[in-house]
N, C-alpha and C positions, 0 to 999 in steps of 0.2 A: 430692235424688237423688245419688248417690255416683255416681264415675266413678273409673276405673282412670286409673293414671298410666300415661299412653305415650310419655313422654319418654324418650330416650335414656339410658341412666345414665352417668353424667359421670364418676366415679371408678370406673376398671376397677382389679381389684387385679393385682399384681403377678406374672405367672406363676414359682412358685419351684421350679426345676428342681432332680431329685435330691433330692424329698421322698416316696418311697415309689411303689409299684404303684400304686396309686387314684386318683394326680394325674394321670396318662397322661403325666407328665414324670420319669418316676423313671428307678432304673438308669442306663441310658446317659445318662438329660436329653435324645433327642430327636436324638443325634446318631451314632445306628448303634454298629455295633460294629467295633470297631479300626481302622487308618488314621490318614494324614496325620492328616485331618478332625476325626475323633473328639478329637485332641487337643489342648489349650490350646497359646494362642498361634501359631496357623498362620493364614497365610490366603496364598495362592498367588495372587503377584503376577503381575496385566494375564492371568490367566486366565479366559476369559469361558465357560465350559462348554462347552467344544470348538469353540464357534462361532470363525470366522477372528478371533483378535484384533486392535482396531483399528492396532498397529505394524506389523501386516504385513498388514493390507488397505491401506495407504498407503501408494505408490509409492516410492521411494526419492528424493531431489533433491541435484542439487549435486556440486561436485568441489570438491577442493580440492589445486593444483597443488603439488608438491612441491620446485620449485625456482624459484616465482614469488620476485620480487625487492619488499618494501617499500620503494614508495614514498610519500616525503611530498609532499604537495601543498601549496603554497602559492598562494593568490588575490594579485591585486594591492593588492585593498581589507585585506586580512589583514594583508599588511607596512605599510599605511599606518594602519592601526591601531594596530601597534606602534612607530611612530616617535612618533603623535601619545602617544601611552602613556610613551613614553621608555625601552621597552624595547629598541628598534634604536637605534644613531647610523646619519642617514643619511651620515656622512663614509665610515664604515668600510666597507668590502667584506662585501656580505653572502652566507656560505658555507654549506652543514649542518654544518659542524665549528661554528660559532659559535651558529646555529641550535641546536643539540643541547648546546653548553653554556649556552646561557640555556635550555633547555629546552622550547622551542618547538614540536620536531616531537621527534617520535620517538628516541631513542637506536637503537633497532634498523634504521629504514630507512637502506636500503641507495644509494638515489638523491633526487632532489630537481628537483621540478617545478613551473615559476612556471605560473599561469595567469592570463589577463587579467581577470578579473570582476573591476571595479570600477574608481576611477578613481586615482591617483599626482598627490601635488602635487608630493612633494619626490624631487629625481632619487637615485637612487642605484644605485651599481655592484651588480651582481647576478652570482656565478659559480654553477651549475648543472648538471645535467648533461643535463635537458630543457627546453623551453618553447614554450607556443602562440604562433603566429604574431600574435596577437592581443598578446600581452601585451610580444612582441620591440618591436613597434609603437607602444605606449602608451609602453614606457621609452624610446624614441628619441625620440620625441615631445615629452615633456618634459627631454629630455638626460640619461637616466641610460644605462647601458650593459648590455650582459647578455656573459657571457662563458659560451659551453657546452662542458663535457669531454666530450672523445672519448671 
């Protein structure tokens, strides 16, 4: 008994637009006449067919202050990291001028704030011009000193 193939056919060929009336792709190729559209190389960016495009279905967020000041943040465990590294001397006073010439924080922050996380073995002098209550406390603690600019 013979049966018919009902398989799907597996190799569709290639539709070759701009082959004549009879292919139902000639002419235009299927893309109207004149316009943006009609012509190579367009395609109209985050345009979703009039529907709301999703940059402005979503809300706007965020501000960003125009005369906020950079600051660097320094942890406690941070500097005692750098000592054991041998990138501080704890002898020397440590400032963001010296900070900023080993490279440590920021060249562009404008101030400089110790904060307590973590712990300080080796004392050393700290000038600043913020710092937590916590961290004033740890370096008194161990005998180092914090000096803060007016």
């Amino acid at each position: 008994m013979i049966t018919l193939n009902t398989k799907k056919k597996i190799n569709k060929s290639k539709i070759r637009v701009g082959r004549g009336i009879g292919s139902g792709k000639g002419k235009t190729s299927g893309r109207g006449v004149k316009g943006q559209k009609s012509r190579s190389g367009v395609a109209i960016k985050s345009f979703e067919g009039g529907q709301m495009p999703l940059y402005r279905r979503l809300p706007k967020r965020g501000f960003n202050s125009l005369n906020k000041e950079a600051i660097a943040i320094l942890n406690l465990e941070k500097i005692q990291s750098y000592i054991d590294q041998k990138n501080i001397d704890p002898n020397q006073t440590l400032n963001s001028v010296l900070l900023k010439k080993l490279k440590l924080i920021n060249k562009n922050s404008k101030k400089l704030k110790i904060l307590g996380t973590g712990e300080m073995k080796n004392k050393i002098n700290i000038e600043a011009d913020l710092a937590s209550k916590s961290a004033i406390e740890k370096l008194e603690k161990i005998g180092g000193s914090i000096q803060l600019k007016k």
